[in-house]
N, C-alpha and C positions, 0 to 999 in steps of 0.2 A: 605749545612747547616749541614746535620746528617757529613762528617766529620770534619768541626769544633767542630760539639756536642763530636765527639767521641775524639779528642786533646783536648779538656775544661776538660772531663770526665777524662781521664789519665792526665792532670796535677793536676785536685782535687784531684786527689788518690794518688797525693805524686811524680810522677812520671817527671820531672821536664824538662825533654826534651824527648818526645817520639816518636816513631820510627813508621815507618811504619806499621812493623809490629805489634807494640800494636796499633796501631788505628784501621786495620784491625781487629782482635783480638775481639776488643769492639763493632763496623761494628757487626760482624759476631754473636755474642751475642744475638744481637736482632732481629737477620734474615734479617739484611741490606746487598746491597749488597756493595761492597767494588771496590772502581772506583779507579784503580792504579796509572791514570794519575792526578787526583784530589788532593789523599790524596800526591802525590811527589811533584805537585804544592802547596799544601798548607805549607810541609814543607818544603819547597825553600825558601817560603815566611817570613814564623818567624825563621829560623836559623838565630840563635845568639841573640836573642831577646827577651827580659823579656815578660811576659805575661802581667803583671798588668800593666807597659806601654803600651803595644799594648791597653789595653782594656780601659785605660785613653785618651789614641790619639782617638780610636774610639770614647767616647762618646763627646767628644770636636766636631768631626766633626758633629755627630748627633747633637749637641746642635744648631749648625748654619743652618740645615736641615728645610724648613717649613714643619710645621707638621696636614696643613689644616685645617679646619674647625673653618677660620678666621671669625671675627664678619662682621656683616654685618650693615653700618652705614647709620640709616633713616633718614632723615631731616622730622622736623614737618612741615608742610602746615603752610605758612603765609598769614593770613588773612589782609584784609583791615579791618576788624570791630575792636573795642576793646578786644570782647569774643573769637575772633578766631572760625576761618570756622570751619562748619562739613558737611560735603557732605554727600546726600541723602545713597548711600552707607553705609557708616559707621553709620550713625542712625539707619536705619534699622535694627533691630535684626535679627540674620540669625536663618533660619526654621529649626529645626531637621529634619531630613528623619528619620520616623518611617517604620523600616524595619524589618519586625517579621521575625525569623527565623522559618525557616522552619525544623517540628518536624521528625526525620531522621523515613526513611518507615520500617516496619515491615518485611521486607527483612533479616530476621536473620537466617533462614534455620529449622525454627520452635522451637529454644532455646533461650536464656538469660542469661547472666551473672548470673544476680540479681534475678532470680526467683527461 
């Protein structure tokens, strides 16, 4: 990912096709390290190839991507009566647990922030 960040970053900067060595360069900027087999696979990969279409094809294939945190579909309970069941369950009111925190121990080394 950090050398796509670093070919995204030199082509925002105007830079239209760039070279190993400006990805390095930018890599190296931020105290990345610079992986020679990565960044010559990556430019293998877009030689000759506009950016703004590579990054239109990408988001076409993300769009067909599930992206989880599908709904979850209830069916209501069908009663035989008119009013519709409610099961002992679900009348009951559920009980709060009253659970007092416990006030943290005077374990401070004999100081205070706030004093």
């Amino acid at each position: 990912m950090k050398v796509i960040a670093a070919y995204l970053l030199a082509v925002l900067g105007g830079n239209s096709n760039p070279s190993a060595h400006d990805v390095k360069i930018i890599l190296e900027s931020v105290g990345a390290d610079a992986d020679d087999g990565r960044i010559e696979f990556l430019l293998s990969e877009v030689k000759g190839k506009d950016i703004t279409e590579l990054i239109a094809s990408g988001r076409e294939k993300f769009a067909s991507v599930p992206s989880g945190g599908g709904a979850v579909a209830v069916a209501a309970p069908v009663g035989s009566g008119g009013g519709g069941a409610v099961t002992a369950a679900a009348a009951e009111p559920k009980k709060e647990e009253k659970v007092e925190e416990k006030e943290e121990s005077d374990d401070d080394m004999g100081f205070s922030l706030f004093d």
